[in-house]
C-alpha positions as CSV (number, residue, x, y, z in Angstrom):
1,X,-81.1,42.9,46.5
2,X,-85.1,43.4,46.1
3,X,-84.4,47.0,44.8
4,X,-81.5,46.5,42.5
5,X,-83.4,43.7,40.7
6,X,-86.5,46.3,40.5
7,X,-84.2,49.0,39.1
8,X,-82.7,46.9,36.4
9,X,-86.0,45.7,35.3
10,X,-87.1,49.0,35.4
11,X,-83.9,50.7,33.4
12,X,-83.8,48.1,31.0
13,X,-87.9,48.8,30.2
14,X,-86.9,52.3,29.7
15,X,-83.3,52.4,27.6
16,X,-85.1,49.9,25.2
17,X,-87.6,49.6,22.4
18,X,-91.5,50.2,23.5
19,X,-92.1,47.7,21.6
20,X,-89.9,45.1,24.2
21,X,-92.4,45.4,27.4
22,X,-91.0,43.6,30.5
23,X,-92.9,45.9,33.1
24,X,-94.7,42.6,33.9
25,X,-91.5,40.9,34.8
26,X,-91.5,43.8,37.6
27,X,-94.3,41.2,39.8
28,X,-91.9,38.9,40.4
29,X,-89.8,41.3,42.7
30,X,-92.1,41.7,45.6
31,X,-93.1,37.8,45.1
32,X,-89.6,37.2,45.4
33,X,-88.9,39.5,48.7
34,X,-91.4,37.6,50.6
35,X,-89.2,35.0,50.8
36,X,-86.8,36.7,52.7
37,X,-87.8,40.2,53.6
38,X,-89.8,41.8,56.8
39,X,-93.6,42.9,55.6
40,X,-92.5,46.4,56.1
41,X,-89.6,45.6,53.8
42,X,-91.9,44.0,51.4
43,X,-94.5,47.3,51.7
44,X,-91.5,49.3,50.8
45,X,-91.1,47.2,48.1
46,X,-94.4,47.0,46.6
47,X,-94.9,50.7,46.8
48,X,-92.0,51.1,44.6
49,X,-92.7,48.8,42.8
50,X,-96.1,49.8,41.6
51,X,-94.3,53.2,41.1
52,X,-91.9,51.5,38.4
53,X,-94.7,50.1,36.8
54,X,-96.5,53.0,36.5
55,X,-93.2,54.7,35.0
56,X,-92.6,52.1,32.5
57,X,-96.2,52.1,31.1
58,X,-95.6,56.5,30.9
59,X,-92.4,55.1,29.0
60,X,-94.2,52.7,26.6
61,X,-96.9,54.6,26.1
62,X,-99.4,52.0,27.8
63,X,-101.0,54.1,30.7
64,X,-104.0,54.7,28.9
65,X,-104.8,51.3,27.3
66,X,-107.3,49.6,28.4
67,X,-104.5,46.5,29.5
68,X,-102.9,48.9,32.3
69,X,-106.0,48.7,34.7
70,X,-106.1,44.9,34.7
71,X,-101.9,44.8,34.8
72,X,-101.3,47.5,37.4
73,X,-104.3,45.4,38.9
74,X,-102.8,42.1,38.9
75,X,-99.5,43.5,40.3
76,X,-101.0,45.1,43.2
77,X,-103.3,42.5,43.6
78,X,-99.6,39.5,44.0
79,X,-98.2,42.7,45.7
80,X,-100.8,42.4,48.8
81,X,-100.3,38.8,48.5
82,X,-96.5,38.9,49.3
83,X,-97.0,41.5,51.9
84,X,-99.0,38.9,53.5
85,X,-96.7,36.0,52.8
86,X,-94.7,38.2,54.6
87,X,-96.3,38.5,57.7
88,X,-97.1,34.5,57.8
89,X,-93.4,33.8,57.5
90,X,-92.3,35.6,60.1
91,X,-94.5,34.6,62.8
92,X,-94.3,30.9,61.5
93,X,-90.5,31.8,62.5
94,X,-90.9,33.6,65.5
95,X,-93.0,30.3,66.5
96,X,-90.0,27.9,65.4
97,X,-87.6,30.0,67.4
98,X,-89.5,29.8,70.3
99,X,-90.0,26.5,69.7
100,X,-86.2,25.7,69.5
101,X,-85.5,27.5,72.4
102,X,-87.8,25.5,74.4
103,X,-86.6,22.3,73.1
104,X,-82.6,23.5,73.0
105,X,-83.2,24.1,77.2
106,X,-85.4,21.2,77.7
107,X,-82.4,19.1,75.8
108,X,-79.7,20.6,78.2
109,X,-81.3,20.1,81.3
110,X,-82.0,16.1,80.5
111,X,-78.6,15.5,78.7
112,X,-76.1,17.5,81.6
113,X,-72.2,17.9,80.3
114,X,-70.5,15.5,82.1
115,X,-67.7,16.8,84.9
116,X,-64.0,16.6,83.2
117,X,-63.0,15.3,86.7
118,X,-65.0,12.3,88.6
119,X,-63.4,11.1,91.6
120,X,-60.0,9.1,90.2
121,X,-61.5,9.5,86.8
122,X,-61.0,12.2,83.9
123,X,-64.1,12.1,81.9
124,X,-64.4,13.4,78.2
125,X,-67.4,13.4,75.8
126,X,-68.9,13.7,72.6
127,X,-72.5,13.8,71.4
128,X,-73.2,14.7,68.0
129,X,-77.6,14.2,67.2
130,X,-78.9,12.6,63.8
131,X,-80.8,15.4,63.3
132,X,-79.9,18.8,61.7
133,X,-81.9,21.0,64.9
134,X,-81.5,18.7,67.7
135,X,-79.2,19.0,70.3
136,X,-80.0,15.3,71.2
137,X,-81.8,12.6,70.1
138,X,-82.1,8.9,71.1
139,X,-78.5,8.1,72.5
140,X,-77.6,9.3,76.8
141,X,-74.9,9.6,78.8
142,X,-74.7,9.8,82.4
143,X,-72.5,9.9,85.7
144,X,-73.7,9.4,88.9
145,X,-71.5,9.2,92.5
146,X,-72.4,6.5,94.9
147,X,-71.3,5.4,98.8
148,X,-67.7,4.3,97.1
149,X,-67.7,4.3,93.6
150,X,-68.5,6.3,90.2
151,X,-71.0,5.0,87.9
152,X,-70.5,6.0,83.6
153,X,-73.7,4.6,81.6
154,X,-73.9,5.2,77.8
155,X,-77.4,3.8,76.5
156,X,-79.1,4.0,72.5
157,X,-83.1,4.2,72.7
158,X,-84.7,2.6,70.0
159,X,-86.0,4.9,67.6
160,X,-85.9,8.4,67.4
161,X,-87.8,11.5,67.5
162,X,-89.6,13.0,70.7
163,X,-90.9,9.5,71.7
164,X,-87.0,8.2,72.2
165,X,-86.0,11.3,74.2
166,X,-89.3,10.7,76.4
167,X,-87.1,7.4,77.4
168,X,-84.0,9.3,77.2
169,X,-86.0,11.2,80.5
170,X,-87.2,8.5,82.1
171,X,-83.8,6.4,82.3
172,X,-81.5,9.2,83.8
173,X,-84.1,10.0,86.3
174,X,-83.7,6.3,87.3
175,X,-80.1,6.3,87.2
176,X,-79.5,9.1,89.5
177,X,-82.6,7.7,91.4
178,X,-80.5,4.1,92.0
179,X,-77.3,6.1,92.8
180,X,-79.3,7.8,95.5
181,X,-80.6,4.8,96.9
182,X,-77.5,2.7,97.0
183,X,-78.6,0.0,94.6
184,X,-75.8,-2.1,93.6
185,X,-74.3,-2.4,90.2
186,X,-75.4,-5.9,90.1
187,X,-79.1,-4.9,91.1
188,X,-78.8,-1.6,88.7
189,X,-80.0,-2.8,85.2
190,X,-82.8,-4.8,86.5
191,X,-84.0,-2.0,88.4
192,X,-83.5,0.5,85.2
193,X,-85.7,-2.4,83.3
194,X,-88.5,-2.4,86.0
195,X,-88.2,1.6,86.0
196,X,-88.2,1.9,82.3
197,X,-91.1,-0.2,82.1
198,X,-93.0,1.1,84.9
199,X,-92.9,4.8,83.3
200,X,-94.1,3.5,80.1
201,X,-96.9,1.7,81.9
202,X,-98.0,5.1,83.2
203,X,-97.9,6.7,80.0
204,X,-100.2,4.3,78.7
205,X,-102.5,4.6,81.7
206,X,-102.9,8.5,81.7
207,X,-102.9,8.4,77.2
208,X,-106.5,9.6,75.8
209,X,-105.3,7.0,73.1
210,X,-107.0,3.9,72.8
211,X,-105.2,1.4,74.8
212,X,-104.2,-0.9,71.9
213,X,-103.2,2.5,69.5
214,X,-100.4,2.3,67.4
215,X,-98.9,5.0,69.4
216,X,-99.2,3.4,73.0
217,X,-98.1,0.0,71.3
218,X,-94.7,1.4,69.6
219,X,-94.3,3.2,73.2
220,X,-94.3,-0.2,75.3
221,X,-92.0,-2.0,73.0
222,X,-89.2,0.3,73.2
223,X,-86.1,-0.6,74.5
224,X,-82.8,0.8,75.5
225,X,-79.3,-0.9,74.8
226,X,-77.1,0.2,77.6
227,X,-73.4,-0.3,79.5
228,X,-72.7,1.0,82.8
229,X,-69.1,1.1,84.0
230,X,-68.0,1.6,87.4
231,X,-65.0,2.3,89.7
232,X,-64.5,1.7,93.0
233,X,-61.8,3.7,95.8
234,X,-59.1,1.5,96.1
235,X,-59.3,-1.3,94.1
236,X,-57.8,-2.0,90.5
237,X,-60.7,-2.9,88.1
238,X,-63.5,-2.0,86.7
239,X,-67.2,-3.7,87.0
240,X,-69.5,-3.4,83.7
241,X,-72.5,-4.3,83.4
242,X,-73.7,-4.8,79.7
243,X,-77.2,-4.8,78.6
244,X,-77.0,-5.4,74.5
245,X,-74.7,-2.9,74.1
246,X,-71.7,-2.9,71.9
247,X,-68.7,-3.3,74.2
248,X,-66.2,-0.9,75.6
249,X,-62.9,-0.4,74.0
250,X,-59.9,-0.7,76.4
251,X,-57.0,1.5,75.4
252,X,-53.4,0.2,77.4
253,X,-50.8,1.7,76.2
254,X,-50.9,1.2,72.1
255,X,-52.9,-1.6,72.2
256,X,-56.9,-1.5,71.9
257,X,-59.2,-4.6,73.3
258,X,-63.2,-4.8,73.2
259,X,-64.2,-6.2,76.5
260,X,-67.2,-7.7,75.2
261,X,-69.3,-9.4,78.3
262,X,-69.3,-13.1,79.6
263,X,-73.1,-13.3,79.5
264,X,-74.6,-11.7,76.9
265,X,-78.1,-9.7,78.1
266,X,-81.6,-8.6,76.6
267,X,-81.7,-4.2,76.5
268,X,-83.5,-2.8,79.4
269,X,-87.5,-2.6,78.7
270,X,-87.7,-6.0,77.2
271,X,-89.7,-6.9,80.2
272,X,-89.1,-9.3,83.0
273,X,-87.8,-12.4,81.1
274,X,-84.7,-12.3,83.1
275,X,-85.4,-10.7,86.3
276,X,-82.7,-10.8,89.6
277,X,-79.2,-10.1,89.5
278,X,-77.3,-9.3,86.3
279,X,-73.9,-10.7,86.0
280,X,-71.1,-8.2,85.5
281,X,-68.0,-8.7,84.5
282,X,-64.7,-7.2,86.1
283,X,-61.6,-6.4,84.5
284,X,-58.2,-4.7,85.6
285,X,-57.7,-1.0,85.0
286,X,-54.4,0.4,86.0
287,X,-53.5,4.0,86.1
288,X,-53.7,5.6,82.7
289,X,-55.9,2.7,81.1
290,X,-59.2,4.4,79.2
291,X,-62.1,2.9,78.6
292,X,-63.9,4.4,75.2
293,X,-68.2,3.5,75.8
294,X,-69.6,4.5,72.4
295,X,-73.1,3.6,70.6
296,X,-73.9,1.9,67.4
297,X,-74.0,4.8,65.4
298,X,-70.3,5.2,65.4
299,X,-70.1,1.3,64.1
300,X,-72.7,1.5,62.1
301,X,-71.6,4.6,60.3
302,X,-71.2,3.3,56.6
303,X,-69.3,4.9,53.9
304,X,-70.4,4.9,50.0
305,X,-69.5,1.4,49.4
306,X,-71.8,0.2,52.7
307,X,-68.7,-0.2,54.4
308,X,-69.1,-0.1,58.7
309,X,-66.7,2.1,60.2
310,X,-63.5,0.5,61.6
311,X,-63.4,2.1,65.1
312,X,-61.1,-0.5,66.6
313,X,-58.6,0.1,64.2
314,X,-58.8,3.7,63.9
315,X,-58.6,4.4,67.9
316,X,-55.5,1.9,67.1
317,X,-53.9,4.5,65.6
318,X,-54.4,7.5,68.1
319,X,-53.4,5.4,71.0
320,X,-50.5,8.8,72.0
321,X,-53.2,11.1,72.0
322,X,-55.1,12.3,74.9
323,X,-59.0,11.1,75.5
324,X,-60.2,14.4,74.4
325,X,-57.7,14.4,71.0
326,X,-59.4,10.8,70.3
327,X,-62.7,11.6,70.7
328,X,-62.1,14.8,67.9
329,X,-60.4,12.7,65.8
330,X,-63.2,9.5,65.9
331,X,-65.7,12.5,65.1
332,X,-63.9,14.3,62.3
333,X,-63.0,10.5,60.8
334,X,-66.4,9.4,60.9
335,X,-67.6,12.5,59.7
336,X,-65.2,11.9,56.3
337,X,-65.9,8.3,56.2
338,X,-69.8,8.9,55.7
339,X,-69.4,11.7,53.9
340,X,-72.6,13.4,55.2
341,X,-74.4,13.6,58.8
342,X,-74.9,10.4,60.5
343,X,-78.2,9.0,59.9
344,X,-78.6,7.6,63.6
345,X,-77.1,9.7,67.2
346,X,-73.9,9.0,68.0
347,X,-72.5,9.3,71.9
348,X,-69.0,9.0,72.9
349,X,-67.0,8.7,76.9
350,X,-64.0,8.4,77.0
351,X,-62.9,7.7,80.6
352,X,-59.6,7.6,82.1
353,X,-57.9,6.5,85.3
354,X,-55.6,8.9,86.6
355,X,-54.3,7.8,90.5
């Protein structure tokens, strides 16, 4: 593209009048490459382009005016420039590659896909991060197996940025940490809060920042909304355990019902204000019942008009489907009803009881 621009310039200098000069115009060419071009690309380019605008000054009959030094010296002088703008560019993305890569396989190893087959369960998932690079952000899933029973969390850290998936980190590793140690469902989101807590508490500890910095202050007071479902061998229902998270939508049949919980709870990391037991609720789930766990940003998602998405209504209408179908068809509709990328993280489960 850089050379047929620099040949058109070039042929148009020369099948017109001398007195119509556009030689000058040639500058812009290797400017231009730099932009997109390898330096050796752009060195090619300058070479010839210096050439051109040595030929169109034979053409016009400029080459020995005392202008051409100061022109052909200007041109070579932006000519070095973009040679070197070059070089910067690709490093800077050689760095931003590497970068990615880093953060792409640091992203996969906290955020694991989830099995398609748990136990009695069939599991399906969707993530889709607010930003553009990221392969997540602030929202988490996680499945953990315990003495008896399969554990599903879906969780939204406040904020986002590096800082939330720091906490993204440090509440999976406590997850699978309780389903190791047998802690019971009941016992689970107070020990997530004292966990949660305790790691942000270090973090403050081991900072060079000044203990009451902005930084270490915004770090304490996050907080992480959060529902864990779980299913026991042999029995009928389903215990959840709801931490200021929007509730699960039970799909029977055609019908769709929010079990929202008895006791409403503060998010994990809000401190010890309600310490102990947490109360969870238990509901029946026969075979082929789903449960759809889902974070704000799917509710939240607003069209032009400021309008929340309907999610209730819309999963009404895919009821035939199959979990995997539903969760395509909540993206894709969300998708159209923003009409852009969500501006927060959305996570999906859809989780189904098969025998």
């Amino acid at each position: 593209m850089a050379l047929v621009c620099l040949a058109g310039l070039l042929g148009f200098d020369l099948l017109t009048s001398p007195n119509i000069r556009i030689g000058g115009l040639m500058v812009a060419v290797p400017a231009l490459s730099a932009t997109f071009l390898a330096p050796g690309e752009v060195l090619f380019v300058v070479l010839l382009t210096l050439l051109s605008v040595a030929v169109a000054a034979i053409s016009n009959d400029t080459l020995g005016t005392e202008a051409f030094p100061v022109s052909f010296a200007t041109v070579a002088l932006i000519s070095v420039a973009s040679v070197v703008t070059a070089s910067v560019r690709q490093r800077r993305e050689r760095e931003l590659a590497q970068s990615r890569w880093v953060a792409t396989v640091m992203q996969d190893l906290l955020l694991r896909p989830l099995p398609r087959r748990l136990g009695p369960l069939s599991i399906s998932s969707v993530y889709i991060a607010a930003e553009e690079e990221a392969n997540i952000g602030g929202d988490v899933y996680a499945a953990a197996v315990t003495p008896g029973s399969v554990r599903v969390m879906v969780g939204d850290v406040q904020g986002k940025g590096l800082g939330a998936v720091e906490v993204v980190a440090y509440l999976l590793s406590a997850f699978r940490q309780a389903a190791r140690n047998g802690t019971t469902l009941a016992e689970l989101p107070d020990f997530l809060d004292r966990s949660l807590r305790d790691e942000l508490v270090d973090v403050q500890a081991t900072s060079d920042d000044a203990p009451d910095s902005v930084s270490l202050r915004r770090a304490l007071e996050r907080f992480v909304t959060a529902v864990i479902v779980e299913f026991r061998e042999g029995e009928d229902v389903v215990r959840i355990a709801n931490r200021g998270h929007p509730p699960p939508l039970l799909i029977r049949q055609d019908k769709v019902l929010p079990l929202d919980p008895m006791e409403s709870a503060l998010p994990l990391g809000l401190g010890d204000l309600r310490a102990g037991e947490h109360h969870v609720d238990t509901y029946e789930l026969a075979v082929g019942d789903r449960l759809l766990l889902y974070t704000d940003g799917v509710i939240e998602a607003r069209d032009a008009a400021g309008r929340f998405y309907p999610l209730a209504d819309r999963v009404a209408q895919w009821t035939d489907r199959d979990s995997d179908e539903v969760l395509q068809a909540i993206r894709s509709d969300m998708l159209r009803h923003v009409g852009a990328r969500p501006t927060d993280d959305v996570a999906m489960v859809a989780v189904q009881r098969m025998v």
